[in-house]
N, C-alpha and C positions, 0 to 999 in steps of 0.2 A: 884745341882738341887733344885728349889724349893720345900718344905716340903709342905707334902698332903694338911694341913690347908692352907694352903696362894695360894694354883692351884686354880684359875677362868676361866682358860679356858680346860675342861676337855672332853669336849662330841669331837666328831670323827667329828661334826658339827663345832663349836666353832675352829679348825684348818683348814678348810679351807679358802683357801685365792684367793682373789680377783685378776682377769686378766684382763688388757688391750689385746687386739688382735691388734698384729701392724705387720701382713704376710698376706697376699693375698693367698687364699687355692690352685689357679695352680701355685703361685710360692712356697708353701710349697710341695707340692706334685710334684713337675718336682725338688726341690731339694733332698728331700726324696729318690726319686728313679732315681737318677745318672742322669736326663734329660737336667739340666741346672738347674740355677740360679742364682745369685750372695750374695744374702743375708741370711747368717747362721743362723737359727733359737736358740734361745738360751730359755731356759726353768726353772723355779723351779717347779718338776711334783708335789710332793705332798704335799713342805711347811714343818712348825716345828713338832718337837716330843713334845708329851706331856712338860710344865714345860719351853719350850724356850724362849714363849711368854714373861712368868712373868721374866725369866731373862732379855729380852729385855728391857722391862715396868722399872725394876731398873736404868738401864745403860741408860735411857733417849730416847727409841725408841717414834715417835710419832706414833700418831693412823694409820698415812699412811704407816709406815714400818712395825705395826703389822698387818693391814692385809695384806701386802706386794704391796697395786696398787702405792706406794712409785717406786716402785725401777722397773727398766727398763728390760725387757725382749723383742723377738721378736719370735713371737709364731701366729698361727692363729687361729682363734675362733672354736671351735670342740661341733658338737651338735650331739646328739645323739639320735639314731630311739626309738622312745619310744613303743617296741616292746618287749614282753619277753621270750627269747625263752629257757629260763632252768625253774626252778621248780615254780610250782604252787602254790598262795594262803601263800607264806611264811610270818611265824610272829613269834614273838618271847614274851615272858612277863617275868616281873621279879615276882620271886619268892619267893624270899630275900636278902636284904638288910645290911650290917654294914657298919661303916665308913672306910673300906680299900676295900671291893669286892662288886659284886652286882651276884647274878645268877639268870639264867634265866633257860625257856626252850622255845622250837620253836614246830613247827606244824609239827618235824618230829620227837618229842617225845626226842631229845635231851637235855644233862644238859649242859651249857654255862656258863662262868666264864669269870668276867670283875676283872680285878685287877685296882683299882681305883689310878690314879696320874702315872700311867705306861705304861698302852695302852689304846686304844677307841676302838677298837672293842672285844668282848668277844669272848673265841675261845673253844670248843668243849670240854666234858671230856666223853660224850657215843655218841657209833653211833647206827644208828635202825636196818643195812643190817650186818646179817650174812653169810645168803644161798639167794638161789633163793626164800624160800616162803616170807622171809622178804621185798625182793626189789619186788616180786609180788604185794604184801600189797600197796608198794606206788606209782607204777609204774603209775598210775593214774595220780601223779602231775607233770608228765615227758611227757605227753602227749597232742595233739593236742586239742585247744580250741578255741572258738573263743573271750572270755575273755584275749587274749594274745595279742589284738592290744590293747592300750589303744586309747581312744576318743579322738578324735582330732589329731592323731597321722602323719597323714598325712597330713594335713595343716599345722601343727608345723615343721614339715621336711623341707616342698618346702616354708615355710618363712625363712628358716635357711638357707638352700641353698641357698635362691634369695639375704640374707644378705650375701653371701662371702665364709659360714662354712664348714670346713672339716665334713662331714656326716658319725658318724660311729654306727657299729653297733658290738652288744656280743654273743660271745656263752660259753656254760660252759664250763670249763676246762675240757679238755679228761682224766686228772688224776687228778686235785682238784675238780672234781663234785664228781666220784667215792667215792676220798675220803674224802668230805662231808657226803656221808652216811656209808663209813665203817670204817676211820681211816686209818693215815699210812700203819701202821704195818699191818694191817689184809690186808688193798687190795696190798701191794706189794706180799704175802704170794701166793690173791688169782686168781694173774696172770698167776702161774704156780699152784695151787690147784682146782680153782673154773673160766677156762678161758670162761667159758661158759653164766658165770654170769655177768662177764666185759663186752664181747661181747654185750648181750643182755643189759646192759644199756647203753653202747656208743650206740649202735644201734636204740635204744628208743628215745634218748637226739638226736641223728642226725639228725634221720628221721621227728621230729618235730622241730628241727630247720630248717633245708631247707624248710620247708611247710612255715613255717613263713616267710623263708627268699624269698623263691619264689616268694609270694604275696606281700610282700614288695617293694621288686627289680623291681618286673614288671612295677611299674609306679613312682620307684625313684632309680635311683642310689645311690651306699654308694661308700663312698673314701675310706675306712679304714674297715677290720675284725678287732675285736682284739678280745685276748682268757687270761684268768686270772687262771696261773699253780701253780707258787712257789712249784716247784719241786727239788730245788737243796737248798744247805748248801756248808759250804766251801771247805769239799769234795769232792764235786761233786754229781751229780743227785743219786735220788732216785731209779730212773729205768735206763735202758740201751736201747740201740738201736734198740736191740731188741724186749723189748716190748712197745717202742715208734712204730717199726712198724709193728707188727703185729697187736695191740687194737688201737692206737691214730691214725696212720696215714690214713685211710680207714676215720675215723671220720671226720677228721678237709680237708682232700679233698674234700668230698660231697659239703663243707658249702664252703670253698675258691674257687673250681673250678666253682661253682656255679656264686658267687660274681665276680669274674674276668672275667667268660665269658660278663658281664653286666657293666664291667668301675669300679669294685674294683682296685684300687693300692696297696695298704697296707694290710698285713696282718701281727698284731702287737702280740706279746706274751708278757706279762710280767711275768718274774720269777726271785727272787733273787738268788745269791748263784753264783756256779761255773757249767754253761750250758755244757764249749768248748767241751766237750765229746761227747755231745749231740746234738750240732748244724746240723752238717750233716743229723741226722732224721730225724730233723724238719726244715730243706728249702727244704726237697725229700718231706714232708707234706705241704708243701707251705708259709710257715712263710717267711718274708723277713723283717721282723724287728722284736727287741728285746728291752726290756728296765727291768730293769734299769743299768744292767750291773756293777756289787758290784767292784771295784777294790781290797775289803777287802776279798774277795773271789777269787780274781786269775785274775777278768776279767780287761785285758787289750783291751780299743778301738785299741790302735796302734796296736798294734801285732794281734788283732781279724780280722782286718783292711787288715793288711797283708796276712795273711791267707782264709781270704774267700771274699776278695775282695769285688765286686758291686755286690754281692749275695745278704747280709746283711747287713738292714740300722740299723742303732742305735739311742735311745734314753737314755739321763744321760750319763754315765760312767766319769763323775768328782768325783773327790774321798773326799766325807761329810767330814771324818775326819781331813784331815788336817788343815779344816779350823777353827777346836782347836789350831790349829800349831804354826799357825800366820803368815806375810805376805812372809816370804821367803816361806817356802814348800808350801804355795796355788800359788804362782808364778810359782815355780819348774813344780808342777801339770800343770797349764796352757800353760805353757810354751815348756811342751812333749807334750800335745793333742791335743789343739784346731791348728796349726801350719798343721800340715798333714790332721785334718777332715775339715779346711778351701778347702784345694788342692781337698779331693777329693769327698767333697760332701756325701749324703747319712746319715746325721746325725742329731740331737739336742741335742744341748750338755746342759746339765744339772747335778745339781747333783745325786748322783747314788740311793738315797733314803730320807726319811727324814730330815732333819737339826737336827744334834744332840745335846743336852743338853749338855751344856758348849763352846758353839762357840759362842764369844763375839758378840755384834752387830758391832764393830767397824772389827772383821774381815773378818765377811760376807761384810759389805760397801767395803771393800778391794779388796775383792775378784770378787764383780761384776764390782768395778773400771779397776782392773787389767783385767777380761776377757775382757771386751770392751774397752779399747785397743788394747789386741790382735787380735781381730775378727776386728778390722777398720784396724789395720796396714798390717794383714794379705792379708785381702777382696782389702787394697790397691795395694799391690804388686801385688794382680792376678790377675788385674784387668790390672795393669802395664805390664804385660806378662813376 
């Protein structure tokens, strides 16, 4: 990996990368959800890790493969309700500065730590909620406002719709908003110590979400919920099924049953790590798609595939690492999954997270060579019957 002095592209801004839209939003969403279509959507969700860039920039990448509108994908254009329906008024400053970290704190009084040349986002080392009188204190920026549409928000929608776009919209995570204010460790502890406390902040974060989402919905349909957990590691989840359904699943119904009585199709989770434990909680919660699905974590599409069939659609599950490999095991990979999610729809296959630090440019070029291939040779035989 590039050495901290020589990183120029470091900010969470500076890695993202630029998309052509070449899918049609009812032909992504009738393939999304098992209805038809013929053409696979193919994706890079979130682009490189820290430090890729600059090794690309050695190896002779041009300015069109580092922000990526170089290389070919088939994806539809996704715009998003600029509506917000979890925490108020959020902001963050720094505090101090050296040349390896930077800390901050935010407007919920927390300390945030950025390791600089290793991640882009800084992530928590105190939280504000202990008991009830603590999440009383901010219960305030959980609640309904009319500060929560931004301006113009609804003429930005229905020009995005009228251009083509999948129309989505967020709610906080039933367990990573929690544990934005209290930390892993404490809120797993106060599912069974303090359920009282859980209750009443899913129940706060719900019940202004639906208001939001109410007045929203009423004069624009969304295609897509999605919710942001990363609850699981390669063990497997944080929580169980149990207290997916007694605190999460009452939450994330209100907002989905709401949306799909109104032309939602998608209701999208992302979370890393190893779900399969879990999945059955969350499609009885109404989730039907998942991304990014780690293979380095357990998660197989085929076998996931098999198992919970045209329940669950998938996003990613191509497997980042091998494309350190080189071209036989990104073929190997190619060559078990896209073949059966060509047959049976329900997917965008991508890879399963970041582009990680040490994957040549020359075997990423490889590796999108080699899938598009498969996805035409496939697409032709089924096409053939």
């Amino acid at each position: 990996m590039a050495t901290q002095r020589k990183l120029k592209w470091l900010r969470h801004e500076d890695l993202a990368i630029k998309r052509n839209p070449a899918l049609g939003r009812e032909a992504f969403l009738d393939w999304m959800t098992f209805r038809g279509g013929t053409e696979i959507p193919f994706t890079e969700i979130f682009g490189p890790l820290v430090g890729l860039k600059e090794e690309w920039e050695e190896q002779g990448a041009t300015p069109a493969e580092l922000d990526f509108s170089a290389f070919r994908f088939r994806e539809p254009a996704f715009a998003d309700l600029q509506v917000n329906t979890g925490r108020l008024a959020g902001w963050q400053q720094v505090v101090a500065e050296t040349e390896a970290e930077i800390l901050y704190q935010d407007d919920l009084g927390r300390r945030l730590r950025l390791l600089k040349g290793y991640a882009t986002l800084p992530l928590p080392e105190s939280w504000p909620v202990r008991d009830m009188d603590d999440w009383l204190a901010i219960k305030p920026k959980y609640q309904f406002a009319e500060e929560r549409f931004a301006e113009g928000w609804r003429e930005r929608a229905l020009a995005a719709r009228a251009a083509g776009a999948v129309i989505r919209v967020g709610i906080p995570g039933g367990f990573d908003e929690p544990r934005q204010l209290m930390g892993e460790e404490r809120l797993c502890y106060a599912y069974y110590e303090q359920p009282e406390l859980i209750h009443d902040i899913l129940a706060t974060i719900g019940a202004t979400a639906v208001r939001v989402l109410d007045r929203a919905t009423a004069e624009l349909p969304v295609d897509c919920l999605c919710v942001h957990e990363d609850l699981a590691g390669k063990s497997g989840s944080l929580i169980g099924p149990r207290e997916i359904g007694a605190f999460i699943h009452p939450y994330y119904r209100q907002a989905w049953d709401l949306l799909a009585s109104r032309g939602a199709r998608l209701f999208d989770q992302d979370s890393d790590g190893n779900m399969e434990s879990v999945i059955p909680a969350f499609l009885a919660a109404g989730v039907n798609c998942m991304h990014p699905l780690e293979p380095a974590a357990g998660m197989d599409i085929v076998k996931l595939r098999a198992k919970f069939g045209q329940r669950l659609a998938f996003v990613g599950g191509l497997d980042k690492h091998l494309l350190r490999q080189g071209p036989a095991a990104i073929a190997a990979e190619l060559e078990y999954k896209i073949p059966p999610m060509v047959r049976g729809r329900g997917c965008m296959l991508g890879l399963d997270h970041r582009i990680p630090a040490g994957t040549s440019l020359e075997n990423y070029r490889f590796y999108l060579r080699k899938a598009w291939e498969i996805i035409e040779r496939e697409t032709a035989k089924a096409a053939r019957g």
